[in-house]
C-alpha positions as CSV (number, residue, x, y, z in Angstrom):
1,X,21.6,74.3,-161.8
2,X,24.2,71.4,-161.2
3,X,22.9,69.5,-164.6
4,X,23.7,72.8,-166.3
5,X,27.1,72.8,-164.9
6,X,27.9,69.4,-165.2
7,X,26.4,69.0,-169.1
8,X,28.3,72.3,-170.0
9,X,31.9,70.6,-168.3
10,X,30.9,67.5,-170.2
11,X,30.2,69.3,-173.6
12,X,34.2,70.8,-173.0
13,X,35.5,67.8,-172.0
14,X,37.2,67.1,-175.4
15,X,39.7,64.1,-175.0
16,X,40.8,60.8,-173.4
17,X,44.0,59.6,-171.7
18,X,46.4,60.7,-174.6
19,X,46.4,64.4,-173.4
20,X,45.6,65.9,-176.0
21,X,43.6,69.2,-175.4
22,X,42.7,68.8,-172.0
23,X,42.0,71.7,-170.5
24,X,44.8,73.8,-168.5
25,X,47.3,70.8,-168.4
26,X,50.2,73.1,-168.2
27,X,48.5,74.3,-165.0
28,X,48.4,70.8,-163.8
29,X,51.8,70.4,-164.1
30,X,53.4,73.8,-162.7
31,X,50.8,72.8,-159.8
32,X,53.1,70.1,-159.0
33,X,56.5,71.6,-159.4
34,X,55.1,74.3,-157.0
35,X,53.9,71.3,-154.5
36,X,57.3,69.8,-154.8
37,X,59.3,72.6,-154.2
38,X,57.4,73.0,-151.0
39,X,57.1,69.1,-150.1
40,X,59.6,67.5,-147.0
41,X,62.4,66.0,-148.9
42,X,61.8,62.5,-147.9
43,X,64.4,60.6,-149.2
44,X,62.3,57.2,-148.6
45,X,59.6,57.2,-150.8
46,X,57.6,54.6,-148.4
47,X,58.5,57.9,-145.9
48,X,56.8,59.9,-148.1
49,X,53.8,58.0,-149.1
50,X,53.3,57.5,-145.2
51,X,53.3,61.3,-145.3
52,X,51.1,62.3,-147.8
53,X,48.5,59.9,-147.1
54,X,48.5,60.9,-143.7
55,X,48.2,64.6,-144.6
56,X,45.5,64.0,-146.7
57,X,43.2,62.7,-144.2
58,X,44.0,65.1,-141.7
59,X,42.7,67.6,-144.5
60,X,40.6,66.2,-145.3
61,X,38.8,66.1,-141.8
62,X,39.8,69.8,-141.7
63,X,37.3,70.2,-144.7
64,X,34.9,67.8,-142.9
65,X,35.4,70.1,-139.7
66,X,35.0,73.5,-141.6
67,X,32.1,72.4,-143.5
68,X,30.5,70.7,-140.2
69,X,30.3,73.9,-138.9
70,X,28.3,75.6,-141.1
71,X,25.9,72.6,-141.5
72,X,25.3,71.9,-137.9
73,X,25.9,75.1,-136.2
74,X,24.7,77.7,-138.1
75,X,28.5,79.7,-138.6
76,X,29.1,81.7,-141.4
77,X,32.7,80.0,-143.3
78,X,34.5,82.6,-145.3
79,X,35.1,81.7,-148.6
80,X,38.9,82.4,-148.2
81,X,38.7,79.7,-145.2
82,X,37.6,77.0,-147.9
83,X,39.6,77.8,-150.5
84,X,42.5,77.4,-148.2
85,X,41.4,74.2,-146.9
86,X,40.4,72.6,-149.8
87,X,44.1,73.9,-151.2
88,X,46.0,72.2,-148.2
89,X,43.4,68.7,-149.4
90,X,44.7,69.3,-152.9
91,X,48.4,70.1,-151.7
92,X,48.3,66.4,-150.5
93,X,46.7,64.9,-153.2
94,X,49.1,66.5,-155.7
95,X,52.0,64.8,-153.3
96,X,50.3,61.6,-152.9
97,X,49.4,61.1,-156.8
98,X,53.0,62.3,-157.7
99,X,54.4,59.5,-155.0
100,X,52.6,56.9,-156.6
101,X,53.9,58.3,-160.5
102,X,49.8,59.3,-161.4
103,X,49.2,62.9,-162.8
104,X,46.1,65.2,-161.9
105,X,45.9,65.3,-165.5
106,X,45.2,61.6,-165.6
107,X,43.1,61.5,-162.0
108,X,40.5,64.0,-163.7
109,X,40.5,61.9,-166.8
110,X,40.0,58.9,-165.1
111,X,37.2,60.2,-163.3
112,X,35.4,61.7,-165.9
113,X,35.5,58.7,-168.1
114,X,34.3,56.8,-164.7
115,X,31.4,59.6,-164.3
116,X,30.7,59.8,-168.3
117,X,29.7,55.7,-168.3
118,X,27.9,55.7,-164.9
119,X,25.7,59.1,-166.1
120,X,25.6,59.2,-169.8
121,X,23.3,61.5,-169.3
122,X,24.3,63.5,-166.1
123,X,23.3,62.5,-162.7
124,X,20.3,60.6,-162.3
125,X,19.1,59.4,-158.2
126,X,17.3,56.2,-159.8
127,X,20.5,55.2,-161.2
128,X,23.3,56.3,-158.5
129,X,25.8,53.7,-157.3
């Protein structure tokens, strides 16, 4: 069940902002040096952040478009087809975050603590915000 899933992440989440232990955070970071090797070499960064915010929402409404799909008209998506989707949302993402000097490291963090004081106890429907 999702509670399963989410008290079991929550039980290995181990650490805060100071990076200690988090899981895989040298993957995080070859991640990015992969993305940049790839990225347009903007020299402007305002170029750039133009760029990769506009590339994530056009991935993002590729997701949205994928996912419609099999929602609305029955079609079978391939997993392949959303995992290379969801790979060009976090292409941008990576770009974006690194733009703006925020690791993926620190986004998950973030979130987690954000997650971790809204659902102490995992998610609840009474209490959703």
């Amino acid at each position: 069940s999702v509670k399963n899933l989410w008290t079991g992440f929550m039980s290995e989440y181990k650490t805060g902002v100071d990076g200690s232990s988090f899981p895989e955070v040298a993957q995080f970071k070859n991640y990015t040096e992969a993305v940049l090797r790839t990225a347009n070499g903007h020299t402007d960064p305002k170029e750039s952040l133009k760029c990769w915010v506009m590339g994530l929402a056009g991935e993002a409404g590729e997701v949205t478009e994928l996912f419609k799909k099999e929602i609305y008209h029955d079609k079978v998506i391939a997993r392949a087809d959303k995992v290379k989707e969801l790979g060009d949302v976090l292409w941008y993402l990576t770009a974006l975050a690194y733009n703006q000097g925020i690791t993926l490291q620190e986004i998950m963090e973030k979130n987690i603590e954000k997650l971790k004081k809204r659902y102490p106890k995992g998610f609840v429907k009474a209490v959703a915000k």
